[in-house]
Each structure stands twice: as C-alpha cells, then as structure tokens.
Rosetta silent file (secondary structure, phi, psi, omega in degrees, C-alpha in Angstrom):
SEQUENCE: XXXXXXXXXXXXXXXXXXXXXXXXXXXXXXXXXXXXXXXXXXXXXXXXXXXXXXXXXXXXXXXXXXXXXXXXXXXXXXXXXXXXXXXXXXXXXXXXXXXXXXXXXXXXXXXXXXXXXXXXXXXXXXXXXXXXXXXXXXXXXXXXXXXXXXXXXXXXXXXXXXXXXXXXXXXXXXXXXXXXXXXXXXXXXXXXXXXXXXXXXXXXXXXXXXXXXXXXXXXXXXXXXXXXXXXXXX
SCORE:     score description
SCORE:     0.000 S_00000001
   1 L     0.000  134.421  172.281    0.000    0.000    0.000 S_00000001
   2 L  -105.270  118.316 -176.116    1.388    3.410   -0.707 S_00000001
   3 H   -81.322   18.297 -169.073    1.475    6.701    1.612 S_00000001
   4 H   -65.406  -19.790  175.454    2.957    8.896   -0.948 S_00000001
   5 H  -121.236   20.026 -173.726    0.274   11.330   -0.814 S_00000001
   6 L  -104.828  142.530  176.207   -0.983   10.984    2.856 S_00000001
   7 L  -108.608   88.375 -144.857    0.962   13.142    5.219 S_00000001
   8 L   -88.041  122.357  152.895    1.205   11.102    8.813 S_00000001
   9 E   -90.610  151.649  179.474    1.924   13.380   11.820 S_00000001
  10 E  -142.598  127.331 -143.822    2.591   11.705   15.002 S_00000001
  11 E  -120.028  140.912 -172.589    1.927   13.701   18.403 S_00000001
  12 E  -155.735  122.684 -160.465    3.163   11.936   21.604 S_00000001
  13 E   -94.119  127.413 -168.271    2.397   12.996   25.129 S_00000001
  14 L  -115.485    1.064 -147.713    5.353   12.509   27.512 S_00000001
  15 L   -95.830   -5.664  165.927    4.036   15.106   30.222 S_00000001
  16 L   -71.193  153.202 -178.351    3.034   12.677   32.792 S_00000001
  17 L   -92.440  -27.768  166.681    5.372   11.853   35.911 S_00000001
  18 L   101.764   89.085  132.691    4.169    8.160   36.059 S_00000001
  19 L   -27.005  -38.246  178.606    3.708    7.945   39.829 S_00000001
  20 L   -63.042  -28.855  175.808    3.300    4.262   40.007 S_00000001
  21 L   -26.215  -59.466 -170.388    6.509    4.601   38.852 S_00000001
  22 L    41.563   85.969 -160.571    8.138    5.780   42.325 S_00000001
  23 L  -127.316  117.339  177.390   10.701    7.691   40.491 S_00000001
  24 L   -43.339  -41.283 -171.653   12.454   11.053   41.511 S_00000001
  25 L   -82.279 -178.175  169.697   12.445   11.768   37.677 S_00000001
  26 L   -93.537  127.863 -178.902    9.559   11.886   35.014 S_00000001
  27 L   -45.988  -34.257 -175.715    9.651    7.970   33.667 S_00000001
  28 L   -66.387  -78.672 -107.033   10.083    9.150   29.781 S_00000001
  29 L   -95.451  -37.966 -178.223   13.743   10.628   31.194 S_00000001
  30 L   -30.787  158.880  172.223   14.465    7.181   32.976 S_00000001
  31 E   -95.950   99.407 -175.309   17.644    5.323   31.648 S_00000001
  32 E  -112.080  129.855  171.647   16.538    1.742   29.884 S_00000001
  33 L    50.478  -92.012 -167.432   19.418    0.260   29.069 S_00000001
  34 L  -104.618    4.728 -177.375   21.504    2.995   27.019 S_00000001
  35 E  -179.105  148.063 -167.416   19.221    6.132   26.552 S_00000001
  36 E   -47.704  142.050 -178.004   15.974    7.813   28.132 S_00000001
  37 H   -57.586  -12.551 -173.937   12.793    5.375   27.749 S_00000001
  38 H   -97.612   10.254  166.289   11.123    8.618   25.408 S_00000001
  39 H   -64.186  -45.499  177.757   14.337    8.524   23.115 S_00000001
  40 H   -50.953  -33.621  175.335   13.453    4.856   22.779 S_00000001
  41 H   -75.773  -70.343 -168.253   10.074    5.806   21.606 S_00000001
  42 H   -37.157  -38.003 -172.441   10.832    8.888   19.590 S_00000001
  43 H   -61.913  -54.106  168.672   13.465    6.580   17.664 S_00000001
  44 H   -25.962  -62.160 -161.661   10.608    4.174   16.505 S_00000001
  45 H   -75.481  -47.906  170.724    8.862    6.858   14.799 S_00000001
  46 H   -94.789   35.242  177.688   11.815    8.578   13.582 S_00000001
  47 L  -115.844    3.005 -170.734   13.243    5.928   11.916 S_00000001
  48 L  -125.780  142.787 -150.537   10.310    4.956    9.709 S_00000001
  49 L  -103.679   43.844  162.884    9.863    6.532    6.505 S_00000001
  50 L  -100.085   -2.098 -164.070    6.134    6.676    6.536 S_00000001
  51 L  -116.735  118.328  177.475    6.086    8.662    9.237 S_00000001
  52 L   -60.926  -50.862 -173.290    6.413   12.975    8.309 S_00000001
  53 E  -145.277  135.340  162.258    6.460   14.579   11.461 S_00000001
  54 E  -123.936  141.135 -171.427    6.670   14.354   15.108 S_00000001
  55 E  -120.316  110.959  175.726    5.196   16.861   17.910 S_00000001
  56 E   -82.302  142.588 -179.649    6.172   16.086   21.125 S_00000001
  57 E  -111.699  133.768 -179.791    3.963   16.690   24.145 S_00000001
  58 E  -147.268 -167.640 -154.343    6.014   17.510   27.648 S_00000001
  59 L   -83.749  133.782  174.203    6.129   19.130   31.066 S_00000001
  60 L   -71.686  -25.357 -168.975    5.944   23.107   30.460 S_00000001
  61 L  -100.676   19.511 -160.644    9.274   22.963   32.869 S_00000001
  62 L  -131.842   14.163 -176.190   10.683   20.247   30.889 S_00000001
  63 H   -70.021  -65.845 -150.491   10.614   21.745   26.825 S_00000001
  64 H   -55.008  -46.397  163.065   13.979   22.956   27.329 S_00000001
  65 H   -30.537  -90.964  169.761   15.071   19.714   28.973 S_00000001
  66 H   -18.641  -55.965  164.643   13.810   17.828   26.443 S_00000001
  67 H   -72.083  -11.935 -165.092   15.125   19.645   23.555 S_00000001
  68 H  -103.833  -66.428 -156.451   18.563   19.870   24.668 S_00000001
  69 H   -81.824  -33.301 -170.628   18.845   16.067   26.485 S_00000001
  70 L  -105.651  -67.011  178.057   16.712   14.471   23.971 S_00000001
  71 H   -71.510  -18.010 -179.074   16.068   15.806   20.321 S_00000001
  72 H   -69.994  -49.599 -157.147   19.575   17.472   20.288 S_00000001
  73 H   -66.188  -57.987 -167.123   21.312   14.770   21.435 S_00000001
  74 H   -76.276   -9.375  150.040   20.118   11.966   19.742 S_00000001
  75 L    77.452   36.629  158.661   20.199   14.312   16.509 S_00000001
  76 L   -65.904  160.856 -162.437   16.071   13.113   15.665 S_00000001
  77 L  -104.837  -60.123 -155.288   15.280   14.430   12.328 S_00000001
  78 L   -81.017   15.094 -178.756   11.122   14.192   12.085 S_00000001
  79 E   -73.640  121.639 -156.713   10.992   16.656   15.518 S_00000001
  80 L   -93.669  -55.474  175.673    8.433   18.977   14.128 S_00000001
  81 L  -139.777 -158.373 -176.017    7.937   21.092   17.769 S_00000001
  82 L  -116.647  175.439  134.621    7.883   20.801   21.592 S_00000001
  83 L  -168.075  138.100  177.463    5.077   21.805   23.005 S_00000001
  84 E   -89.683  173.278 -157.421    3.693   21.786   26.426 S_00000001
  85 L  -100.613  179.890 -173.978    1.140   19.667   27.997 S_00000001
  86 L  -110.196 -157.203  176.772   -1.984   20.327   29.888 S_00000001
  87 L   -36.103  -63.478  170.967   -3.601   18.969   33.168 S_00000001
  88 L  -104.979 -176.757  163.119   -4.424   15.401   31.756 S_00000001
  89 H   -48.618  -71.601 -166.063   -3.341   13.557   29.023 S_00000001
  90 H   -61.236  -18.661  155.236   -6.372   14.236   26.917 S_00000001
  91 H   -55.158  -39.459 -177.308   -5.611   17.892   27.417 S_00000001
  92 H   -73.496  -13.717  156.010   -1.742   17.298   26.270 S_00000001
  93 H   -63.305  -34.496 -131.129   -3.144   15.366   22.961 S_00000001
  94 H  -121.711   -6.750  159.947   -5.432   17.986   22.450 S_00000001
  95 H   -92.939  -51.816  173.632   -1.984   20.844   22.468 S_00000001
  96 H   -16.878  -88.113 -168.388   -0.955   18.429   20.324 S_00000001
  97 H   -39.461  -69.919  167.423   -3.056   18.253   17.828 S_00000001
  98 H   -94.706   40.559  171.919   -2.752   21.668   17.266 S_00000001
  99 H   -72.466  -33.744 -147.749    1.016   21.733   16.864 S_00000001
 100 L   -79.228  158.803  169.570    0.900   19.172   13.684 S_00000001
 101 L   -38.680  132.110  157.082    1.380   20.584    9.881 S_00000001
 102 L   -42.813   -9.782  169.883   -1.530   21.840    8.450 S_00000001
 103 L   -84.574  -18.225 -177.996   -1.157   18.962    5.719 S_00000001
 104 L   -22.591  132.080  151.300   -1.782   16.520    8.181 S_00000001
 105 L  -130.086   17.792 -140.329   -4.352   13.774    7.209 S_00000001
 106 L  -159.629  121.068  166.127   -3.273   11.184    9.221 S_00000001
 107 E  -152.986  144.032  160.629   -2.244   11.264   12.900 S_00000001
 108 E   -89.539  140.252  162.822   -1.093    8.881   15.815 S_00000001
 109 E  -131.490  140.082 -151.037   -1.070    9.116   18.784 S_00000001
 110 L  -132.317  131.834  161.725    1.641    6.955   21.155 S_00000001
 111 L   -34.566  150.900  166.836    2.651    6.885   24.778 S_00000001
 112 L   -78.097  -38.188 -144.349    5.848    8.759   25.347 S_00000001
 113 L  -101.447   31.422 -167.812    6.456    5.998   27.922 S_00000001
 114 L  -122.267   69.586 -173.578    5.437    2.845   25.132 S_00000001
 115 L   -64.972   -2.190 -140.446    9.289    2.070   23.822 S_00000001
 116 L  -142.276    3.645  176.004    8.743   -1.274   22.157 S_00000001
 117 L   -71.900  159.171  150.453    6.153   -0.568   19.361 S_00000001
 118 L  -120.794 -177.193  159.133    7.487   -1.598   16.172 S_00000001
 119 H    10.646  -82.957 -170.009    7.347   -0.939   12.492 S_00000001
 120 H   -72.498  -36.736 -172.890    4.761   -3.217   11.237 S_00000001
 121 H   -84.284  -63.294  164.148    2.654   -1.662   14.379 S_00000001
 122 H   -16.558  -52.138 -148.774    3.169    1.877   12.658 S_00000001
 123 H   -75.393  -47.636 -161.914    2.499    0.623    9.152 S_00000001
 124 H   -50.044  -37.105  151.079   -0.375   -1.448   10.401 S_00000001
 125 H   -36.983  -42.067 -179.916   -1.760    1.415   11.801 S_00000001
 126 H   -61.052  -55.517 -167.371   -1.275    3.925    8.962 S_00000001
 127 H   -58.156  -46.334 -142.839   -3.202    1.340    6.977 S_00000001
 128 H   -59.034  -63.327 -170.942   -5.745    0.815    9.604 S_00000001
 129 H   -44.797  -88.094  175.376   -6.868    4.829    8.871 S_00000001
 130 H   -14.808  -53.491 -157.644   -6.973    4.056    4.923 S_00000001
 131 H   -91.043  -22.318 -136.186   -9.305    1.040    5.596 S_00000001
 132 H  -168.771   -5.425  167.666  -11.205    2.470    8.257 S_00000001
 133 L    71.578  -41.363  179.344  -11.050    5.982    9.036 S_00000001
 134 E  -126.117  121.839  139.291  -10.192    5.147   12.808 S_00000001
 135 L  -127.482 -178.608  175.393   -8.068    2.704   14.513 S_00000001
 136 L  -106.896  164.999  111.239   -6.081    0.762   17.849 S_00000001
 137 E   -88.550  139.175 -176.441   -3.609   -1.348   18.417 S_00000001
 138 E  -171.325  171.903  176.822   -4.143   -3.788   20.737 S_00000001
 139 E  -148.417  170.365 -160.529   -4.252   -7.573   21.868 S_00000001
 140 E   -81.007  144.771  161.887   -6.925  -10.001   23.202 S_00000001
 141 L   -34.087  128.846  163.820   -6.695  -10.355   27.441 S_00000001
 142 L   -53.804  -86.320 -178.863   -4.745  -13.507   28.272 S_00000001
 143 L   -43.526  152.761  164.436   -6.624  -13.442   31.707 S_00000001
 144 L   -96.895  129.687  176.640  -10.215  -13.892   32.783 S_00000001
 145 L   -53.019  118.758  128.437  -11.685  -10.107   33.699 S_00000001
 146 L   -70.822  127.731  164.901  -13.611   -9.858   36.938 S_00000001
 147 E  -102.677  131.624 -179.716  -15.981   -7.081   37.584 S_00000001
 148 E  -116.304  167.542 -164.401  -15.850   -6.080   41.290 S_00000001
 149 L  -114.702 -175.471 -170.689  -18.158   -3.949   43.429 S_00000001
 150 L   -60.601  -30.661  175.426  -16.915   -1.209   46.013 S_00000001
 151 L  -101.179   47.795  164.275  -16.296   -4.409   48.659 S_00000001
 152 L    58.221    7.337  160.985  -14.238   -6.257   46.305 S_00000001
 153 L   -72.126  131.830  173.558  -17.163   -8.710   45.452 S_00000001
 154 E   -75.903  140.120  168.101  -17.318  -10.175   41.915 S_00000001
 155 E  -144.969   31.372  162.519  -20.438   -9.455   40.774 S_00000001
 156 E  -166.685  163.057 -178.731  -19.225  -10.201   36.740 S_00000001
 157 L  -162.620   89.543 -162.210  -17.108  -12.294   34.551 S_00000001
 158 L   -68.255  139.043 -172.066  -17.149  -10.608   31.199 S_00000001
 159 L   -66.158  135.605 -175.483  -16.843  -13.259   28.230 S_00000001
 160 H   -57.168  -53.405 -143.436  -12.549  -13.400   27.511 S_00000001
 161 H   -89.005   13.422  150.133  -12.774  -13.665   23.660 S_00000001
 162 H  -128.524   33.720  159.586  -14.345  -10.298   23.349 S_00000001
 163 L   -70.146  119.054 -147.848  -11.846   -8.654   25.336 S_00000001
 164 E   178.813  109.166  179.705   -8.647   -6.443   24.351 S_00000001
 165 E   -77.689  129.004 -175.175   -6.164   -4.437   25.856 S_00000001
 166 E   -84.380  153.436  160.965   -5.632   -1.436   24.179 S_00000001
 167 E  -147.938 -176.526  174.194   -2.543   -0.094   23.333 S_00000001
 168 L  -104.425  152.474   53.301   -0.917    2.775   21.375 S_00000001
 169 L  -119.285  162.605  154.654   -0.424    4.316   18.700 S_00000001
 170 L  -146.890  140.096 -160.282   -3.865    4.948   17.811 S_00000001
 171 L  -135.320  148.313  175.443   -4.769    6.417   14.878 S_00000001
 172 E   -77.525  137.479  114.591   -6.799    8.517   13.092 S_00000001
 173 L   -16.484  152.179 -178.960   -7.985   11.096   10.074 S_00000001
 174 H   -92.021  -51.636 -162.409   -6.391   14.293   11.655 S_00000001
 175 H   -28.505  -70.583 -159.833  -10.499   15.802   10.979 S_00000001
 176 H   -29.665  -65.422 -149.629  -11.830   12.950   12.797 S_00000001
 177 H   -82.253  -43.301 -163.995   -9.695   13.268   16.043 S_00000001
 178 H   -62.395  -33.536 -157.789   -9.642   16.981   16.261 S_00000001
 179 H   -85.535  -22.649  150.064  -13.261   17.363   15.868 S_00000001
 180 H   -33.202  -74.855 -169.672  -13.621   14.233   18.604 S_00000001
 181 H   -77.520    0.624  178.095  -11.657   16.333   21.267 S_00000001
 182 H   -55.098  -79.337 -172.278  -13.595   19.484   20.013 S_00000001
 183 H   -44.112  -40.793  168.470  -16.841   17.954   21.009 S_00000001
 184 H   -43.650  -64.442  178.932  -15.382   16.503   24.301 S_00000001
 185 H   -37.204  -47.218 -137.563  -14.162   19.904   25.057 S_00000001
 186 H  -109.991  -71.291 -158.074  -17.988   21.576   24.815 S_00000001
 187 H   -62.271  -36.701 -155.129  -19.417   18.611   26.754 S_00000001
 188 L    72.777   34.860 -169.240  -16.697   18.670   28.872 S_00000001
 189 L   -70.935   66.680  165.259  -16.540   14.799   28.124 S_00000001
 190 L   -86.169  119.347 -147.711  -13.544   12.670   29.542 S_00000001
 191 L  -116.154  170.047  165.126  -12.333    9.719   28.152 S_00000001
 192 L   -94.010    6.651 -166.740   -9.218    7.420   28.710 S_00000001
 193 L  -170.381  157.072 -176.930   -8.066    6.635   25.651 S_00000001
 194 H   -81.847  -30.064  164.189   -8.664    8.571   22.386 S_00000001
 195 H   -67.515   24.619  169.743  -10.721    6.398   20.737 S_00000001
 196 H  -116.561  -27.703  156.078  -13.469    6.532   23.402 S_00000001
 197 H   -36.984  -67.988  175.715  -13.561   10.293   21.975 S_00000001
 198 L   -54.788  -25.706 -162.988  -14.233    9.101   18.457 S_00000001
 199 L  -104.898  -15.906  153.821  -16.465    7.031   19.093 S_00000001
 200 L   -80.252   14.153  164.150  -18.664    9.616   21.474 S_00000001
 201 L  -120.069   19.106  165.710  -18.456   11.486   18.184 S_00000001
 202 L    99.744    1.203 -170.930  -20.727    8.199   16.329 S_00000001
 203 L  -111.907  151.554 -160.784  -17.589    6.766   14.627 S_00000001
 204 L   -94.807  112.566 -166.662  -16.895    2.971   14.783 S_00000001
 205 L   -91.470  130.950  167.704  -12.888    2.301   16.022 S_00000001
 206 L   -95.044  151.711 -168.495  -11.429   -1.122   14.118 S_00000001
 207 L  -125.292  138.865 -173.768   -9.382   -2.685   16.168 S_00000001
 208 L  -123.109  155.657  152.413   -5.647   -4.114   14.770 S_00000001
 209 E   -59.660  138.474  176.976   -3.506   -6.760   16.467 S_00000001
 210 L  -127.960 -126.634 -176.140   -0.570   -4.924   17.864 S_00000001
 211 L  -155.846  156.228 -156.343    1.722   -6.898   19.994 S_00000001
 212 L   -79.957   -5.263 -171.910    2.236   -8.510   23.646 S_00000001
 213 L   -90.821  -30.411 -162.948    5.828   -6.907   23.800 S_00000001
 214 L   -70.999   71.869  176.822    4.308   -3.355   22.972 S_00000001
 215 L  -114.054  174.738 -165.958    4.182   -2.358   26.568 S_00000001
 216 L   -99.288  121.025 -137.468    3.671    0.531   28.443 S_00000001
 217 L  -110.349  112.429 -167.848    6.374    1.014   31.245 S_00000001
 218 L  -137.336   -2.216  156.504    4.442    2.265   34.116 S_00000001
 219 L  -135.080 -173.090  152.998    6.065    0.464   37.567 S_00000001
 220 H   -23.383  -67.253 -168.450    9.483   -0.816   38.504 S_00000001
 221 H   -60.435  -47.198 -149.115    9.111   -4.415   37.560 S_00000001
 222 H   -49.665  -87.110 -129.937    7.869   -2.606   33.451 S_00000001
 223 H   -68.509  -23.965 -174.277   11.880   -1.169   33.149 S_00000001
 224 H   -79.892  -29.617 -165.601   13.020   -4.615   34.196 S_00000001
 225 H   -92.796  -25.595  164.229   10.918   -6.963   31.610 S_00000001
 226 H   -21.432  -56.577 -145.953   11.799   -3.429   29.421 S_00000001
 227 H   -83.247  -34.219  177.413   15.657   -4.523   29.185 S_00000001
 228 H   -61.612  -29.924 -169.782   14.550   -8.482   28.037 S_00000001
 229 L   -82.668   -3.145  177.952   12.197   -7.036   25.080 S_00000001
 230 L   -72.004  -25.577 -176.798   14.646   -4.635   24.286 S_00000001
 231 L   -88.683   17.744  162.685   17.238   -6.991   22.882 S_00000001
 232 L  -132.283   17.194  155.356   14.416   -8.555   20.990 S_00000001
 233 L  -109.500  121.771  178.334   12.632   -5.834   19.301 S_00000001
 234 L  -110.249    0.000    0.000   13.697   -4.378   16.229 S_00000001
C-alpha cells in the first residue's frame, strides 16, 4: 500500500510523571538500558519513513530539557515542535493536535512511555486509517476479567474472547480526532483513551492486532521486563 500522498503526523504525550513509577524523575527521562525510555520511543517513529512529522507533548518545565537532552542529542530528524502539555493527558493530545502541519491527514497518537512498538505496528496502523477511518492497536486479554463492586465482590465475569487491551499508537484522520476532542471539550466529556472520543463522536474504532511486547512502562518491575524485550525488538 502506498502513503505517498498521505501526510502522517505523530503527536506523543510525555508530560506525565508516572507515579506508580516511584521515580524522583519523570519515567520518559528514565535510563533503559543505554538512553531515556522517550528517546526509545521517539526513535521508533523517527526511523520509519512513513512517518512525516513528530510533535512532542512535555512538562511546560521540561521543553527545554527535552530539547537539549533528547532531540539534540540523539540528533532526531522528524521533531516537528515541543510543546507543552496540559492537566491530563487528553488535554496534552489535544496541544498536540494543534502543533501538527496543516497537511496533516493522518495522525497517531503513542505513549511517550510505550518504547517497544514496532514498524509493522506503525504501518499497520497507517493502513488501519486508509481502511477504516479510525483505529487501535491492541491484543486479546490472556486473563479472565472480573468485575468487582466497592467491597471487592465479583459481581461479573465478562466473556474473555471479546476482550482487548488497548494499546498505542492509535490512529486517526487528523479531521476525525480533532473534531472528537472538540466535542469533548464543549461537553466537557472525559475519556481514557482517544478512541473513546471518536467514538462519542458516532464513529466505529477497528481494532488491529498490535503486539504482547508493545508495553507501556508504568512500575518498577515494566523497566526490568523493558531490558529483556529490548534486545528482541527491532
């Protein structure tokens, strides 16, 4: 399939401190293996040559930081700006958004702190928008789900095989998504994931296989199972 005329921006919000984390630093700054886990990210994206642009989302006290320890160093290429984030996440997508080129038709959006997508999870994505106007990456739940009640009683046990842990990037029509957090904005709407936007704006999210390695590094033990997938993701 050919992207020669679609122009893929890809905006990726770093601005959380990870708490779970229990980290002096912000987690995207941590050191996995040889360079900060959001270098690790940033590298994905700016090594693949489907991808146009990248807009980083950070810490208002951390742009300079960032630019100097991260895009300078590591000499990325596809760094379109900095920009800082907002309260939540879906605010710091939503600075995003309007950071990206005005050609944009296309946009992702990826954990700063998600080091391990690869390639074929980009392309597959890219495509996913061609076919479908909206998509995820994700993979079906190993485990069986319980739904519990405020005193920790199950009181469900949701069927497994239509189950799926989301992951990033997830992507979009640049319209689609902006006009998503638009609407949010006005309702005052808050969602967890961007595709619970789109889809409060009526549009139907396809779902892609991503991968069980694509993880998000969000405690202690994450950076350790980090360093085995690192030497096995290319």
């Amino acid at each position: 399939m050919s992207y020669e005329n679609k122009y893929v921006s890809v905006v990726i919000p770093a601005a959380g401190m990870g708490k779970r984390m229990k980290s002096t630093i912000n987690k995207q700054y941590i050191i996995l293996k040889d360079k900060p886990v959001l270098a690790h990210t940033i590298e994905r994206f700016d090594k693949c040559q489907y991808i146009d642009e990248i807009v980083l989302v950070v810490r208002e006290d951390e742009i300079d930081y960032c630019r100097e320890n991260i895009v300078k160093k590591y000499n990325f290429q596809k760094i379109k700006s900095i920009v800082a984030g907002g309260k939540e996440r879906q605010d710091s997508v939503y600075n995003g958004l309007f950071a990206v080129n005005d050609k944009c038709q296309i946009v992702l959006v990826h954990d700063g702190a998600r080091p391990f997508v690869t390639e074929k999870n980009i392309v597959d994505g890219i495509e996913g928008v061609i076919k479908h106007k909206a998509c995820v990456i994700g993979v079906p739940v190993k485990d069986t789900i319980k739904v519990i009640d405020q005193s920790n009683s199950i009181i469900d046990t949701p069927n497994r095989s239509t189950l799926w842990s989301v992951q990033t990037p997830q992507c979009f029509e640049y319209d689609i998504l902006l006009k998503a957090y638009e609407k949010a904005k006005q309702e005052s709407y808050t969602a967890t994931d961007d595709s619970m936007l789109v889809e409060n704006l009526g549009y139907k999210v396809k779902m892609i296989m991503g991968s069980y390695k694509n993880i998000k590094l969000t405690t202690p033990e994450d950076l350790e199972f980090g360093l085995v997938i690192l030497k096995e993701v290319k």
